[in-house]
C-alpha positions, 0 to 999 in steps of 0.5 A, a space after each residue: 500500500 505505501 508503493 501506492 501512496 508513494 506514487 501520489 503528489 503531496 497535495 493529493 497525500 494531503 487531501 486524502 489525509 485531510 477526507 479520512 480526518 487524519 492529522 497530517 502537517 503540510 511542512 512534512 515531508 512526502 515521505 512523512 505524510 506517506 508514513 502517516 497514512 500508512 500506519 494510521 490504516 494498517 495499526 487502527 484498521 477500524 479508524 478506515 472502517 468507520 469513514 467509509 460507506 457501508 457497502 464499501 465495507 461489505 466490499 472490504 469484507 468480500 475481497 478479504 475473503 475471496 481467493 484473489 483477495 479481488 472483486 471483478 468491477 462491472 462494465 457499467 460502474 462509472 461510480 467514484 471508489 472510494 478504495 482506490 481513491 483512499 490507495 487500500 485496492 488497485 485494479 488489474 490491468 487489462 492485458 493480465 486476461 486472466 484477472 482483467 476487470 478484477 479490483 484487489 486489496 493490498 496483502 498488507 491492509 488483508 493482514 490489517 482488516 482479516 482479525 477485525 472487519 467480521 466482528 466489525 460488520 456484526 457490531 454496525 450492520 444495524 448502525 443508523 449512521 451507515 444509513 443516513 449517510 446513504 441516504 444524504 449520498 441518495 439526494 445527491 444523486 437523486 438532485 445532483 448538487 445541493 447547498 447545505 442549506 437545502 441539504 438539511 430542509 432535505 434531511 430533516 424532512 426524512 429524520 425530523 428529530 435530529 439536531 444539526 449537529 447529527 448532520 455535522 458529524 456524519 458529514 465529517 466522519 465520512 470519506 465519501 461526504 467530504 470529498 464531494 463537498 471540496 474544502 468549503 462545505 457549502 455546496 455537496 454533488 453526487 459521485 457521479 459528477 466527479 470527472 478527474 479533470 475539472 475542480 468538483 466544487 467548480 462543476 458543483 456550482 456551474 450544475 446548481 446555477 443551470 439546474 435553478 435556472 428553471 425556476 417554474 419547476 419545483 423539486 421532485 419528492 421522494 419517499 425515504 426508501 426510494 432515497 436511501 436505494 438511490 445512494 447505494 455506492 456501486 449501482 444506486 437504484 432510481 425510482 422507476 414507475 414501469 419497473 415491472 415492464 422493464 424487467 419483463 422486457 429483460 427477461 425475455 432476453 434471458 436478463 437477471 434482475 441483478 443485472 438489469 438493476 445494474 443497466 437501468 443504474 447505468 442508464 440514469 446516471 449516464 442520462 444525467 451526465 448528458 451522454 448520448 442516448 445512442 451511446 448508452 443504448 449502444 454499450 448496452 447491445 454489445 453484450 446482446 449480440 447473441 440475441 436476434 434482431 427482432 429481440 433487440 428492436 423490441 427491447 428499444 423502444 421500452 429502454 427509450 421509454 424507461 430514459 423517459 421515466 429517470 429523475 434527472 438533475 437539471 429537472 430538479 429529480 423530476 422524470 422528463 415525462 413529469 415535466 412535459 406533463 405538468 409543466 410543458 403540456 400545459 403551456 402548449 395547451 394556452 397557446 393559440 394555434 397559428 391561424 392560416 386565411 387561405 383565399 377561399 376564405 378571404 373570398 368569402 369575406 373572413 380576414 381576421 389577423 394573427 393578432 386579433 385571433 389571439 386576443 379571441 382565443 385567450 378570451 374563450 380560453 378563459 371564459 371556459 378552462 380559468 376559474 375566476 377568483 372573486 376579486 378579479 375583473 369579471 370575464 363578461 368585460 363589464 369592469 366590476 369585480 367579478 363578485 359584484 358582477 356574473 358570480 353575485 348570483 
């Protein structure tokens, strides 16, 4: 593990150290910093254990059991590991074709985490910090990026009797929160947003202005359940109201629902990253090419409609079938047609302009689809109030 830390800049030493909230001084040197960590995790394995998620526990206890002390990482996990990024696992590289795609934790930290992490696991398996911690990682995902202040509206609403300082101190106890919240704690984004080339806190900030940007939407709700499934670490799962049609589609093409959870995970946060429908579809198919081609174009048109049906950050969690349905359908619907006089009927004496037309239809429109408050102008064009006019009666 120490080879892997050496491999690291002293800035990014120091950021690891300063996510695991381990006491390290900038004016030491790299080699010191990279003693620090090392011994920190390897002496007082339960200090790691207690920062990281509960399924990056889980994963922990899975890959010290296993017989290449690795866990094969799937295709469609485009999340932040937190185990790599902390310097505890490595990956495999693609030309060993024997163990490609395999995730493996250092022999050292297996030495470290083998007497503790069962007993670790039983003692926390019923911990409720574990938890709402998946939880805040869920309304990240489900919204993108939040401040701390809609944060905490948001937490509280789930665990109403909890202090601020509760919040506090799972946020700070937690790698996972504390890096996606950069150095200031003002503004939290989804693993999800994290591309290793741009600064989070940066992209956090340019995501939150585009996605408040549409102030006539209002931000989707979810119950607890569906929340704390959307902040799973590998494949977080969002809610899906045609589940049963997806799966079913799925299962057709001899398709498990462990795996198909995956490809819909997969989908939903690709969606949100805006890349291309095609693209995501086309990732998919390559592991159908067994399948026949009257399979595949039946399957199409189920996933462009399951597309359709996923939270997305910049709707504020709502579907894109939401919004045209409350927010967009409703706009056309107010929206007069586009009148054509065609010469027949300027012939017969009709000649009516765009303009005027408008003004007619918003009339009969409200005539017939607004409910008139009391106090407003009475739709008959008399002046008076509408009380003291046709609603006296």
């Amino acid at each position: 593990m120490a080879e892997l830390f050496d491999m690291e800049t002293k800035p990014e030493l120091l950021r690891t150290a300063k996510h695991l909230n381990i006491k390290v001084k900038s004016t030491l040197r790299k080699a010191e910093i990279v003693e620090i960590l090392t011994n920190t995790i390897l002496q007082t394995p339960t200090y790691l254990l207690e920062r990281l998620s509960w399924c990056d526990v889980l994963r922990l206890q899975t890959m010290v059991h296993a017989d290449k002390h690795g866990v094969m990482i799937h295709k469609f996990c485009d999340q932040l590991d937190s185990l790599s990024l902390i310097g505890i696992t490595d990956n495999i590289p693609v030309d060993d074709i024997l163990n490609s795609g395999l995730e493996v934790i250092f022999p050292d930290v297996v030495a470290a985490l083998s007497p503790v992490i069962d007993e670790f696991v039983v003692a926390n398996e019923k911990n409720g910090k574990y938890e709402r911690e998946q939880l805040i990682v869920g309304l990240l995902n489900l919204y993108g990026v939040l401040t701390i202040e809609e944060l905490r509206k948001l937490y509280f609403t789930y665990y109403p009797n909890e202090m601020i300082l509760d919040l506090l101190e799972i946020m700070t106890g937690s790698y996972l929160l504390t890096r996606l919240s950069g150095a200031s704690f003002l503004v939290f984004a989804s693993p999800f947003l994290e591309d290793f080339e741009s600064d989070l806190v940066d992209l956090a900030y340019m995501n939150h202005y585009l996605i408040h940007q549409r102030k006539s939407i209002r931000q989707a709700k979810f119950t607890k359940e569906e929340v704390i499934a959307a902040g799973i670490s590998e494949f977080p799962m969002p809610p899906v109201n045609n589940r049963e049609k997806v799966d079913s589609a799925f299962k057709q093409l001899g398709i498990s629902k462990e795996e198909s959870d995956k490809w819909i995970s997969y989908m939903w946060m690709s969606s949100n990253e805006d890349k291309k429908i095609g693209d995501i579809i086309k990732l998919i198919f390559e592991d159908l090419m067994s399948c026949s081609m009257e399979d595949l174009q039946s399957i199409v048109g189920v996933l462009m409609e399951l597309m359709n049906c996923l939270p997305r950050w910049i709707l504020k969690g709502n579907t894109p079938e939401v919004v045209h349905e409350k927010y967009e359908r409703p706009k056309m619907q107010k929206q007069p047609p586009q009148l054509v006089v065609g010469p027949n009927m300027k012939k017969a004496g009709i000649d009516i302009s765009q303009e005027r037309f408008n003004d007619l239809w918003k009339d009969s429109a409200v005539q017939f689809t607004s409910k008139v408050g009391r106090n407003d102008p009475c739709p008959c064009g008399s002046g008076k109030k509408y009380k003291y006019c046709c609603g006296s009666n």
